[in-house]
Structures are given as structure tokens and as C-alpha cells.
FIDRENMI-558915 format. One line per 3 residues: their letters; for each residue x, y, z of C-alpha. Coordinates in steps of 0.05 Angstrom, whole numbers, plus 5000, padded with zeros to 4 digits. Layout:
// FIDRENMI-558915
a) X:Y:Z ~ ...
// end
This chain:
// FIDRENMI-558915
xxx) 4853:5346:4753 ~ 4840:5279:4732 ~ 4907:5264:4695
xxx) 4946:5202:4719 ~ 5020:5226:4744 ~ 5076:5185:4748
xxx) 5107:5147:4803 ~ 5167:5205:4808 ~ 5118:5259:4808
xxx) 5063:5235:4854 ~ 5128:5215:4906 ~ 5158:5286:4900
xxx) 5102:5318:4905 ~ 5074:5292:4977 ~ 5139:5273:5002
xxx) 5142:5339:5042 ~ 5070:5337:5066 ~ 5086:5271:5102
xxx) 5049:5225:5052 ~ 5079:5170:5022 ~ 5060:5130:4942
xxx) 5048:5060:4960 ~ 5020:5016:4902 ~ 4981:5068:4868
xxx) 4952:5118:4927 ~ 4976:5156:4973 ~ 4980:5151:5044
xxx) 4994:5182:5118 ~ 4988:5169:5193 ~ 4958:5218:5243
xxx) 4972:5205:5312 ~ 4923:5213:5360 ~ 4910:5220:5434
xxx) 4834:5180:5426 ~ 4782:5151:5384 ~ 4746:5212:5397
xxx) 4802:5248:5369 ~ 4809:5207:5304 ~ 4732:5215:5283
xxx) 4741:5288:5287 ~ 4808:5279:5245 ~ 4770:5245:5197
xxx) 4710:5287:5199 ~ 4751:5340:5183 ~ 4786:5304:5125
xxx) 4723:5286:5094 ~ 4699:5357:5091 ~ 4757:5382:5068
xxx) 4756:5334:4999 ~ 4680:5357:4999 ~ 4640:5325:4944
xxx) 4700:5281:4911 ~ 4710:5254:4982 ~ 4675:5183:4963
xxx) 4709:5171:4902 ~ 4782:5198:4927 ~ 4788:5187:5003
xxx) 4794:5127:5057 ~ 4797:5129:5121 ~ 4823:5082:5182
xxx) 4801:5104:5250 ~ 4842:5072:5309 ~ 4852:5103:5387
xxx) 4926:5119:5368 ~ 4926:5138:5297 ~ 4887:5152:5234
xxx) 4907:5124:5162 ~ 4890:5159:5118 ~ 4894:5141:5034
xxx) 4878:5186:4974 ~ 4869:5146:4905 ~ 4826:5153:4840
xxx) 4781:5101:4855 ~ 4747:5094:4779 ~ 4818:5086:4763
xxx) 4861:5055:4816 ~ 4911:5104:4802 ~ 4934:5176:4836
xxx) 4917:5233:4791 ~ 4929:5306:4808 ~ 4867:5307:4833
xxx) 4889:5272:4892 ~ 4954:5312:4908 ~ 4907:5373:4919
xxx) 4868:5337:4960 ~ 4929:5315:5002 ~ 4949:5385:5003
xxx) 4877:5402:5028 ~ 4882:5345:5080 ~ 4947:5362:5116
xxx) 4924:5434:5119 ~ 4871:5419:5155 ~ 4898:5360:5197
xxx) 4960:5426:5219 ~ 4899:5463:5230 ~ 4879:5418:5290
xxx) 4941:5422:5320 ~ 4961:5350:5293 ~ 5007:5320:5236
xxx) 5009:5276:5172 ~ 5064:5232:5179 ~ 5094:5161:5136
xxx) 5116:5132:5209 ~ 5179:5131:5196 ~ 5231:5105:5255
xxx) 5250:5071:5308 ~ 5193:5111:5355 ~ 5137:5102:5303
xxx) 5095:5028:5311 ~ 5109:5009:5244 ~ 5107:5056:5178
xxx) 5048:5063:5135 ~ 5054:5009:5081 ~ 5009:4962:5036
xxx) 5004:4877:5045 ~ 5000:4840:4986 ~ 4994:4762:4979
xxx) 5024:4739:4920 ~ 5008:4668:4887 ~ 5047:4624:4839
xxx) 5018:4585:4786 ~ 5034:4553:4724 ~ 4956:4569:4693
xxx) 4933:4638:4727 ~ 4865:4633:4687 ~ 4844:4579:4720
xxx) 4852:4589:4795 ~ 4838:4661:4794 ~ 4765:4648:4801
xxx) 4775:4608:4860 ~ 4811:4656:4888 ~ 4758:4706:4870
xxx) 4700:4666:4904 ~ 4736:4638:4958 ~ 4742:4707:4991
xxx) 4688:4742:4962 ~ 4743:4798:4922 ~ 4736:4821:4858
xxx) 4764:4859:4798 ~ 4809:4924:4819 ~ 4785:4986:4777
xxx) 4808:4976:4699 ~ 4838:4903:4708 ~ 4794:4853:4701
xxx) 4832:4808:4652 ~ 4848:4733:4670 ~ 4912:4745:4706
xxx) 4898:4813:4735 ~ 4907:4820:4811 ~ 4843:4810:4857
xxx) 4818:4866:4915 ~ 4766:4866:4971 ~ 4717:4900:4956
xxx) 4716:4941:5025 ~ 4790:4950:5029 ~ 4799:4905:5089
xxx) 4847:4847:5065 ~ 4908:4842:5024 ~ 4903:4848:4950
xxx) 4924:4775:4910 ~ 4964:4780:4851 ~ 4986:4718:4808
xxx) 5064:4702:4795 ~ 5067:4662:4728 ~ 5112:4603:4742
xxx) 5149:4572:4685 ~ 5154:4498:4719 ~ 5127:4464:4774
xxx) 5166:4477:4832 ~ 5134:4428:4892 ~ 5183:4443:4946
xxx) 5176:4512:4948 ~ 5130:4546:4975 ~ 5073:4574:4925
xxx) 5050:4628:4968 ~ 5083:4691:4996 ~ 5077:4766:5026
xxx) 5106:4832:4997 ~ 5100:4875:5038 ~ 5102:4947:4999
xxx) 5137:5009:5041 ~ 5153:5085:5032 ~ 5214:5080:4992
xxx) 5253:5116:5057 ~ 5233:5057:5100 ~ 5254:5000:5054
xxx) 5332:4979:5090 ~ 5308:4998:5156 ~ 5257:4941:5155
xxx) 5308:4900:5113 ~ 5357:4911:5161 ~ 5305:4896:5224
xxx) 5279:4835:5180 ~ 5363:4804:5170 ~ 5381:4821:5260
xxx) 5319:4777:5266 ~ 5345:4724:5234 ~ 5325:4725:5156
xxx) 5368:4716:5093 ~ 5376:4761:5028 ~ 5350:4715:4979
xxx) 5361:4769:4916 ~ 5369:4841:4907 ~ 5373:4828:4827
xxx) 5311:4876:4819 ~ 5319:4917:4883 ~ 5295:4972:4891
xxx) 5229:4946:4858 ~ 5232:4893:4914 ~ 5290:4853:4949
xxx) 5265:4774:4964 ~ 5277:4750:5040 ~ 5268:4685:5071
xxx) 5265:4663:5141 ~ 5312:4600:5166 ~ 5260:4555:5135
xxx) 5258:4582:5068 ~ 5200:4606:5072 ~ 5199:4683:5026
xxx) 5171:4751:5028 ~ 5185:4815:4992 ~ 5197:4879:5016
xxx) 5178:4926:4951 ~ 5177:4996:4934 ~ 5151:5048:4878
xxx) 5219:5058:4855 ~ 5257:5018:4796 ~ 5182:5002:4766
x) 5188:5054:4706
// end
């Protein structure tokens, strides 16, 4: 149950349940009428995973909705382990009279999806640890090398991952977002993010991720699991 799967097979096999891969776990919505509500959604998701609950499950608890991610924590990956338990999950969540859903449309807030802040630097060694102390992250599960990405440790803020530059670049901005999305959601929110006023800046490695820019210049990315392989 523990075998890694690969970005195909984990998407194709929750796609149906409502539960979308974003950067190595999988996640779904639950609306919900309260916050009452979403602690019993969540109690009832716990007890459902049972005794691999800590190692596999996270839960967000709002008045409106409940995110909900499954991941092999020891190994920052999804392994079958966790598409059971997603199975498991949205049987129980139908149970209640309720649904797991990506959020996908125009009547949905937003869909689920994953920030990332992404930094570039010509020598990734030696601002990592800032980085690292600064905001009190550390080492995701397995990568711990010198340019490996940083997480927080309670799953609060963006992950930071380091963009090796290959010359200094001063009047560009060093910083920037990607924002990671189900795969299904990707040119809706391109398409919201170019009526608002943004640029296409490249689709070279789309559908990996397509780089946007607002009138200033200034870039994100809007990525997905696909084109990674």
C-alpha cells in the first residue's frame, strides 16, 4: 500500500471521486452549511483513515468548506495507500449527505490548488538557510539537499523553492508565485488572469506551467501535474 504511483495514475484514479493531484497529494473541498458542520466532516474523515490518519490526512476547517489533503507524509509523495483512503473519505463524506469536490467553476470561490513562492538565485546554497531561519521552515520529507525546496512545518504558508539563475538579472524581479491548479482548472484561471489585464509571457513548457505577468512585469505561474514526466 505504500508504493509511490505516478502522476497519471494517482490523477485517474481520484479524478472521479472529486479529488484532484496537486504537487504530490491529493486534495478536495466539502462545502458546508457551518463550522459545526465541518468538525463533524472532519471527525468523520479522521475515523475513517483510522490509525494511518496522522501520517496520511490534513485537514482545513472553515464555516463554508472543508479541505481536505491525503499525502505520504514520511515521503512527501501519494502512494496507493492514500487513494484508498480517498476512496474511504468520499464514502463517508456521501454518507453525510455531503460531497468531495475540486471547486471547479464559475459558482465555486476559487478551486482547490497549492501556492508556491519561488526564488531566483545565482548560489542557492547560500541563501537557502536564510530562507530556512527567516521563517522558521524546514526540510520537506526526503529533500534536504542544498537546493531542495523549503516547507512549514505546520502546513500553513507556501512552500519556497529555488530557481537557479544563470546571470544576474537586476531589473527583474527575483521573486514570484506559481500558483499550482487541478489540471481541469488551468485556462479557466488563465483566461480570468489575461480579461483582468495580464500578459502570456511563455507557454514554451505549458502544460507544466504557462508564465504570466501583470502590466508591470511583474510574473507568476499557473502550473499543473501534467507535462512533468
Amino acid at each position: 500500500m505504500e508504493q509511490m504511483l505516478s502522476r497519471q495514475e494517482v490523477s485517474d484514479a481520484v479524478g472521479d471521486m472529486g479529488w484532484r493531484f496537486l504537487l504530490g497529494t491529493v486534495r478536495t473541498s466539502v462545502p458546508v452549511g457551518s463550522l459545526a458542520q465541518g468538525a463533524e466532516v472532519a471527525a468523520h474523515a479522521v475515523a475513517v483513515c483510522g490509525d494511518h490518519a496522522d501520517e496520511h490526512l490534513c485537514v482545513d476547517i472553515r464555516p463554508g468548506r472543508v479541505v481536505l489533503t491525503l499525502q505520504s507524509l514520511r515521503r512527501a509523495a501519494v502512494t496507493a495507500r492514500d487513494i484508498e483512503l480517498a476512496r474511504r473519505v468520499s464514502g463517508v463524506v456521501r454518507e453525510a449527505g455531503l460531497r468531495t469536490e475540486p471547486e471547479i467553476g464559475a459558482e465555486a470561490p476559487r478551486s482547490v490548488q497549492i501556492l508556491e513562492i519561488a526564488i531566483d538565485a545565482l548560489d542557492i546554497a547560500a541563501i537557502r538557510p536564510f530562507w530556512k531561519a527567516v521563517l522558521g521552515y524546514t526540510d520537506e520529507a526526503g529533500a534536504d539537499g542544498p537546493k531542495d525546496p523549503l516547507v512549514d512545518p505546520v502546513g500553513q504558508g507556501p512552500a519556497i523553492w529555488f530557481q537557479q539563475m544563470d546571470r544576474a538579472r537586476p531589473q527583474r524581479n527575483r521573486i514570484h508565485l506559481d500558483v499550482s491548479v487541478p489540471h481541469d482548472e488551468a485556462s479557466r484561471r488563465i483566461e480570468a488572469a489575461l480579461a483582468a489585464g495580464g500578459r502570456l509571457v511563455s507557454a514554451l513548457q505549458a502544460p507544466a506551467f504557462w508564465v504570466l505577468a501583470d502590466t508591470e512585469g511583474n510574473e507568476a505561474c499557473v502550473t499543473t501535474w501534467q507535462g512533468r514526466d
